[in-house]
N, C-alpha and C positions, 0 to 999 in steps of 0.2 A: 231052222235055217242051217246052213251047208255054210260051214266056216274053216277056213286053209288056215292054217298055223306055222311058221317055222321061225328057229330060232338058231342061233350058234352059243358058243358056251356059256358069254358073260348073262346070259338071262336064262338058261337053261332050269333053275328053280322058277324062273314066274311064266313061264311056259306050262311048265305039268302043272300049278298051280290053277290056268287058267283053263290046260283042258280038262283038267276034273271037274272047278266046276261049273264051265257052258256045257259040258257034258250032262249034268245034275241038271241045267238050264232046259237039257232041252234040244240043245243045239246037237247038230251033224258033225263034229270036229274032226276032221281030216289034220293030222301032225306029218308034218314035212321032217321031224327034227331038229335041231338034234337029239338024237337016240340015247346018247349019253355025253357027260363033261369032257367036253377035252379044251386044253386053254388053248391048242394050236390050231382047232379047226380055224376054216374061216365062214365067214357071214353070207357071202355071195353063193356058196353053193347050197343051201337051204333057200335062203330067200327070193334068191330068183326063180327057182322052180314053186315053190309060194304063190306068188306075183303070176307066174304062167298061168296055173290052177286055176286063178278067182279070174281071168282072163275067159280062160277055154269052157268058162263054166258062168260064164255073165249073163247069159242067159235065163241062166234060172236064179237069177240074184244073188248069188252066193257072193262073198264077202272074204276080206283075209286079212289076217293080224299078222304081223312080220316085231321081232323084239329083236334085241341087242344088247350090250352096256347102254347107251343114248339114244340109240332109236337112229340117230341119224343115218348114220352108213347104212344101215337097214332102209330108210326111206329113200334115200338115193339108189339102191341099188333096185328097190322092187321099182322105183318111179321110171328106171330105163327099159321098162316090160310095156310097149306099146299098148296103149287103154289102160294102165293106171295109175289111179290116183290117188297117190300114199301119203296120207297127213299123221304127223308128229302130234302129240298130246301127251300131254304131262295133267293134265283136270280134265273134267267130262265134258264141257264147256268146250273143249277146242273140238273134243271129238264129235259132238254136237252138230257143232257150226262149220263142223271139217262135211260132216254127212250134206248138212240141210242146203247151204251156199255151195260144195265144193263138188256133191256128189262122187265122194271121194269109194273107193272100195277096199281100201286097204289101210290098215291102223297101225301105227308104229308107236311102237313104246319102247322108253330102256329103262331097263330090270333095276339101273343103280341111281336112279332117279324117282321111280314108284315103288313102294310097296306092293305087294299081290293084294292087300285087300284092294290099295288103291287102283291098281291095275285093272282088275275084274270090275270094280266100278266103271272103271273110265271104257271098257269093252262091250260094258250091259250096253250102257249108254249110246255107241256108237253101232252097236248092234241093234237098238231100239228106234235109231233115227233114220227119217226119212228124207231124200230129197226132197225139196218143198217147189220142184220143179218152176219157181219164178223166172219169168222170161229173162233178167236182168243176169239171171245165175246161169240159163243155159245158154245165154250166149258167150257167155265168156266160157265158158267150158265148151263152145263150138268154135271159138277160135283156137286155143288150146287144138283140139282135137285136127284142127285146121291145120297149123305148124308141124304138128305129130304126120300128116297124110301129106303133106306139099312141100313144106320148109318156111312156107310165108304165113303172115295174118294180113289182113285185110280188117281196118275197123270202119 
């Protein structure tokens, strides 16, 4: 599988951790950066070009991991990349039930909150799972998809 990567500095160690080994996995790893530490870069310009990638490439089901300090700012900013849908995880469990319920594309993790072993767990994981395409889960995610193309839901 085709997996987009990017990160800015505060996770820049569980970054290269993760592309060596989805790379050893198997996987297609596409690295956005960062290239190297800087404490001044910022988050938005990795990530969102990230976010773009798993976008312009959803087709063919590719996927993208976006990291941080917390993941959050990371997940807000790939989440303002029209079509996706970037779920936080901290256990494999979120990232799980972020794939199967959320049909989520994008995984956000922060570096100062997992470890890289735990990290790469919680990536197999989300890597491995599938939408479980339940009518109750695409709809909510066609309303979603609703507000994103109109500005309204309708339930």
């Amino acid at each position: 599988m085709r997996v987009h990567i990017g990160t800015d500095h505060a996770a820049f160690e569980l970054k290269e951790y993760l592309v060596e080994h989805l790379r050893a996995d198997g996987h297609d790893v596409v690295d956005h950066g960062a290239a190297a530490y800087d404490a001044n870069d910022d988050y938005p310009v990795y990530i969102i070009p990230t976010a773009e990638a798993v976008i312009a490439e959803a087709d063919q089901g590719v996927l993208g991991i976006v990291l941080g300090g917390s993941g959050n700012g990371e997940q807000i900013a790939a989440n303002k990349v029209k079509g996706v849908r970037a779920v936080l995880a901290d256990r494999p469990e979120l990232a799980q039930l972020g794939r199967e319920h959320n049909n989520a594309n994008c995984l956000a993790l922060g570096g100062r909150f997992v470890t890289p072993e735990e990290g790469l767990e919680i990536a197999r994981v989300f890597l491995a799972t599938e939408f479980t395409g339940e009518q109750r889960h695409a709809r909510r995610l066609q309303l979603i998809a609703d507000y994103e193309d109109h500005g309204s839901i309708e339930a």
